[in-house]
N, CA, C and O of each residue as an XYZ file, in Angstrom:
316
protein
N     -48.302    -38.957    126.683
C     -48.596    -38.774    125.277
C     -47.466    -37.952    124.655
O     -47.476    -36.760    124.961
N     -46.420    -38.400    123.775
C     -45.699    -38.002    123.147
C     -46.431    -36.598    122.305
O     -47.639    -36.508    122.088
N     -45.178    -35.341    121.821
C     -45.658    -34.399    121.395
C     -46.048    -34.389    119.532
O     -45.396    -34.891    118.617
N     -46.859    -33.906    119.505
C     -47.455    -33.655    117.550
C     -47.509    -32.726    117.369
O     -48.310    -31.894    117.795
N     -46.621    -32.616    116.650
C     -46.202    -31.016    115.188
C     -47.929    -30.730    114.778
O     -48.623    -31.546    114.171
N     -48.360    -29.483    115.235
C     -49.397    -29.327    114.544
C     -49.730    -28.983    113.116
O     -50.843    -29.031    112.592
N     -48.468    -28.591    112.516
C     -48.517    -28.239    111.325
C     -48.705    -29.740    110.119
O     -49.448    -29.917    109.153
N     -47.914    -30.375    110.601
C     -48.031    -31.303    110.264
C     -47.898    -32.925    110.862
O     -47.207    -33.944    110.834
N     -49.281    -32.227    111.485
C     -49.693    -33.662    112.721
C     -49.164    -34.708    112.730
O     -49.998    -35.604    112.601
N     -47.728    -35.220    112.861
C     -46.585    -36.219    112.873
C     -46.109    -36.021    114.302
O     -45.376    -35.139    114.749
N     -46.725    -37.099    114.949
C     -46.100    -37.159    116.718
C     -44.563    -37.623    116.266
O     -43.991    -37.792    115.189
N     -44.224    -37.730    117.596
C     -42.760    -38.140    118.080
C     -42.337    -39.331    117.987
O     -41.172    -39.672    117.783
N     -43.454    -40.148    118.163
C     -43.313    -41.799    117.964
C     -42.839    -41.570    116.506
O     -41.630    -41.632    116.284
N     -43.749    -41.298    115.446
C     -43.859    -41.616    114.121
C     -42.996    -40.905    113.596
O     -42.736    -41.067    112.403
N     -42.206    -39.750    114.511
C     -41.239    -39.329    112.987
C     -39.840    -40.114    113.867
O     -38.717    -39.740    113.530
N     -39.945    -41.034    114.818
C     -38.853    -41.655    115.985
C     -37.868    -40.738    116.542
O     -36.707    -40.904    116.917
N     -38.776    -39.545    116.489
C     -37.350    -38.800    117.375
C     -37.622    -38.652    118.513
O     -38.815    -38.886    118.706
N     -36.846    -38.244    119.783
C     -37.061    -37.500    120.814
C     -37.979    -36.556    120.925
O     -38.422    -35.862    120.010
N     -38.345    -36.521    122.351
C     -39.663    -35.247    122.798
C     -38.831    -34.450    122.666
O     -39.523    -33.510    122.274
N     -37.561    -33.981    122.697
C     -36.695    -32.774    122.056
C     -36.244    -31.766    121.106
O     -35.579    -30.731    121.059
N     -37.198    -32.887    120.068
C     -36.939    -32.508    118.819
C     -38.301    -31.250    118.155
O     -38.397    -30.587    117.123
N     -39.240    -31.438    119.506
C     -40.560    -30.727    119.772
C     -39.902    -29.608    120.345
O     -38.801    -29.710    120.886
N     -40.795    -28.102    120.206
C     -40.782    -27.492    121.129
C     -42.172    -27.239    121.102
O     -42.756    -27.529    120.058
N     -42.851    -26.734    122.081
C     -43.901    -25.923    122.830
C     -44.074    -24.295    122.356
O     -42.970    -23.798    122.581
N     -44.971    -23.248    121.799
C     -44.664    -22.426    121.546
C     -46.040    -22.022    121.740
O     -46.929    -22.713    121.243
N     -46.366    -20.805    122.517
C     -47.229    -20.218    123.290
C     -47.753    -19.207    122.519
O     -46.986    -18.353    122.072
N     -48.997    -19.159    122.276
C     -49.763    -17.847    121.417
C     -50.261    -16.876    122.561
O     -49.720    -16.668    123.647
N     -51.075    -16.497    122.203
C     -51.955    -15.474    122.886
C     -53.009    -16.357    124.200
O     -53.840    -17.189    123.834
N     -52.887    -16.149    125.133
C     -54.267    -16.976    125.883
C     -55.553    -16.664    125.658
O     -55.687    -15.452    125.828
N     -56.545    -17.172    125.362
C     -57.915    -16.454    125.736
C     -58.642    -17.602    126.562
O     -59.677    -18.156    126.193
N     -58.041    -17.842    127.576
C     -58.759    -18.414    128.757
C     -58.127    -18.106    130.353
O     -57.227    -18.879    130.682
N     -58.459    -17.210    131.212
C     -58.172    -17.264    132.572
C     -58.190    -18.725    133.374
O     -59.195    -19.382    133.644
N     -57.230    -18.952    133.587
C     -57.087    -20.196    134.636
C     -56.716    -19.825    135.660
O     -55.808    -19.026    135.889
N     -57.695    -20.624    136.708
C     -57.721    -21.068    138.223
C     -56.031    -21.129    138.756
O     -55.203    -21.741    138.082
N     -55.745    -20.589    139.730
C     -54.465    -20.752    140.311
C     -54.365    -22.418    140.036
O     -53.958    -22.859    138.961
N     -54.646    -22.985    140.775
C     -55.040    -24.397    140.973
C     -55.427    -25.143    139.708
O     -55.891    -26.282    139.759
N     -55.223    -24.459    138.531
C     -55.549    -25.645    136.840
C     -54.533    -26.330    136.580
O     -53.415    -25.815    136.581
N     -54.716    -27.487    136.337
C     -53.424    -28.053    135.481
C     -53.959    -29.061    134.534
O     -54.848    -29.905    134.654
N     -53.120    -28.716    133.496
C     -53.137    -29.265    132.266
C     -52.935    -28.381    131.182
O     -52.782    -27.168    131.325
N     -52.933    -29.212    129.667
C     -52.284    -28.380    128.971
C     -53.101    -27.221    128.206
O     -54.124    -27.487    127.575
N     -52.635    -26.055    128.296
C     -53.131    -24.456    127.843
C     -53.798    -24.744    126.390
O     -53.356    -25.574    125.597
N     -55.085    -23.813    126.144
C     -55.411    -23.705    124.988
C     -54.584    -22.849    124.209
O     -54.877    -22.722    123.020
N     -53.565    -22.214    124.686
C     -52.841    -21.365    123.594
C     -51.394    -22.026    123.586
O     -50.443    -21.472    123.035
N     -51.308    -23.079    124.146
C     -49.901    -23.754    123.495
C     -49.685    -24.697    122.839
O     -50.221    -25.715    123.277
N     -48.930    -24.854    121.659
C     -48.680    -25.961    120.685
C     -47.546    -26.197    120.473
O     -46.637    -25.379    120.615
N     -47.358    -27.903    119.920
C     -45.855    -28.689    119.876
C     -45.679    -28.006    118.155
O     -46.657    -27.474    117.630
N     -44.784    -28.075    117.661
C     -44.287    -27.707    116.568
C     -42.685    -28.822    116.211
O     -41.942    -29.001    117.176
N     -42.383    -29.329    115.153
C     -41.513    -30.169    114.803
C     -40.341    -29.122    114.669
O     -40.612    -27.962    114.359
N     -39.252    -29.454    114.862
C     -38.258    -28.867    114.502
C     -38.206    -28.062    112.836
O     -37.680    -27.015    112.458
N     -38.986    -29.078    112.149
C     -39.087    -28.374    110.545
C     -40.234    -27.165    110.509
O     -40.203    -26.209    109.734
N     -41.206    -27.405    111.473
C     -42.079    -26.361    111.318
C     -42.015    -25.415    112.304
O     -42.750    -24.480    111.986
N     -41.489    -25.233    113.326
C     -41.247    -24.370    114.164
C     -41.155    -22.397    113.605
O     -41.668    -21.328    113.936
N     -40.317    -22.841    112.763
C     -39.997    -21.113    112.166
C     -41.354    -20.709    111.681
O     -41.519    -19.490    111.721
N     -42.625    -21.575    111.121
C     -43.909    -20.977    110.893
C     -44.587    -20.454    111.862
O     -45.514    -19.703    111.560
N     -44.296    -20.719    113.260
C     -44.592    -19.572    114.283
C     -44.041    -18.381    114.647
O     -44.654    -17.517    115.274
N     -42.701    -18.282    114.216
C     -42.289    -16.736    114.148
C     -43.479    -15.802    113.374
O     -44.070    -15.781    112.295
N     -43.429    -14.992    114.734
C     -44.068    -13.609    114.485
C     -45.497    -13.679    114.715
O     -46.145    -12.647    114.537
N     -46.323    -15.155    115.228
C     -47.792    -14.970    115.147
C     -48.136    -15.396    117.173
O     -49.147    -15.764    117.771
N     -47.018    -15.157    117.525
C     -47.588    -15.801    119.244
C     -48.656    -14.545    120.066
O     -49.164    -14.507    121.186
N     -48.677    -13.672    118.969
C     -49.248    -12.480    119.659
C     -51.118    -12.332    119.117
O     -51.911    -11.393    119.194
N     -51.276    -14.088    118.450
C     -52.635    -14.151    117.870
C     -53.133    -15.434    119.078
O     -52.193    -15.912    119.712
N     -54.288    -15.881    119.339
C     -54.540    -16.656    119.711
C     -53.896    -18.182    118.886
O     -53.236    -18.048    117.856
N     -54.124    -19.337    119.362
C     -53.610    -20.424    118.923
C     -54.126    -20.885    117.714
O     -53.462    -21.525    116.899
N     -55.738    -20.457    117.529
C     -56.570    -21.121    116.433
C     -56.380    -20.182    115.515
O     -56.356    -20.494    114.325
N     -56.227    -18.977    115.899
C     -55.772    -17.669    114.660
C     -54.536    -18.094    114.257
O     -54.521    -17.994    113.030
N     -53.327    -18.584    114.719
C     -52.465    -18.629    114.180
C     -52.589    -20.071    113.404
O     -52.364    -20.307    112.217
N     -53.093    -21.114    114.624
C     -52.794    -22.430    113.119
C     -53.774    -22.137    111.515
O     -53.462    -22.551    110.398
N     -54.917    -21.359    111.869
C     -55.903    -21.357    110.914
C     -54.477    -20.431    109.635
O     -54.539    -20.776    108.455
N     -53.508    -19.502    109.989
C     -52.485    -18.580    109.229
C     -51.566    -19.758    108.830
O     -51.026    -19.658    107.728
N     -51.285    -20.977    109.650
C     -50.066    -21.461    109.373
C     -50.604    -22.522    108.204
O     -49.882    -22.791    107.244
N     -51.642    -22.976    108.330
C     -52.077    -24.477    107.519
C     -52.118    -23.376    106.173
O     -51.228    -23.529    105.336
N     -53.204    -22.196    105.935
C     -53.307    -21.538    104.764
C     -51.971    -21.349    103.936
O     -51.994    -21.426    102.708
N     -50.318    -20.996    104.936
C     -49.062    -20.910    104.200
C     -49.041    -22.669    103.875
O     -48.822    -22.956    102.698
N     -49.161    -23.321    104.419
C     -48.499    -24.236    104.007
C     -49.416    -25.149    102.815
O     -49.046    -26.251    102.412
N     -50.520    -24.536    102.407
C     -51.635    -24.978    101.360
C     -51.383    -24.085    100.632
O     -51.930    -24.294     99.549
N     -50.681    -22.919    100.644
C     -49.830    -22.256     99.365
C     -48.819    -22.563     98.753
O     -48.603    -22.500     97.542
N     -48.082    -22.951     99.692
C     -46.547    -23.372     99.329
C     -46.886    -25.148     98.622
O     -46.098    -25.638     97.813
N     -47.708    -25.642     98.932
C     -48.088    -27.118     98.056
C     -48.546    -26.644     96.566
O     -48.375    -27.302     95.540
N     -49.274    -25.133     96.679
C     -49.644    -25.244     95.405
C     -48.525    -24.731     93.684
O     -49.007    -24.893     92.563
């Protein structure tokens, strides 16, 4: 499964770029995992190269605290 900008839920297919053009950017955990878990973390999210800088400064909130901060900037900046 190719990666999606959560900010603005546009996978990799649809904007045709590379999984490169994603990065991964890690909040706060609030779940202990099993030595032995795999799969992907509730506190990490893909971000597009354009939205990436809206995670500066919030990795120290959980994941849903921060997207719930990032969608509110970006429903300001539309208005």
């Amino acid at each position: 499964m190719p990666p999606k900008c959560i900010a603005c839920v546009i996978s990799a297919t649809k904007k045709h770029n590379p999984s490169d053009e994603f990065t991964v950017v890690y909040f706060r955990s609030t779940v202990d995992y099993p030595d032995s878990w795999t799969g992907h973390p509730e506190n990490a999210e893909w971000f597009c190269t354009e939205h990436l800088p809206l995670a500066e400064g919030l990795t120290d909130l959980s994941a849903h605290e921060a997207i719930d901060q990032i969608r509110a900037q970006l429903t300001q900046d539309k208005a």
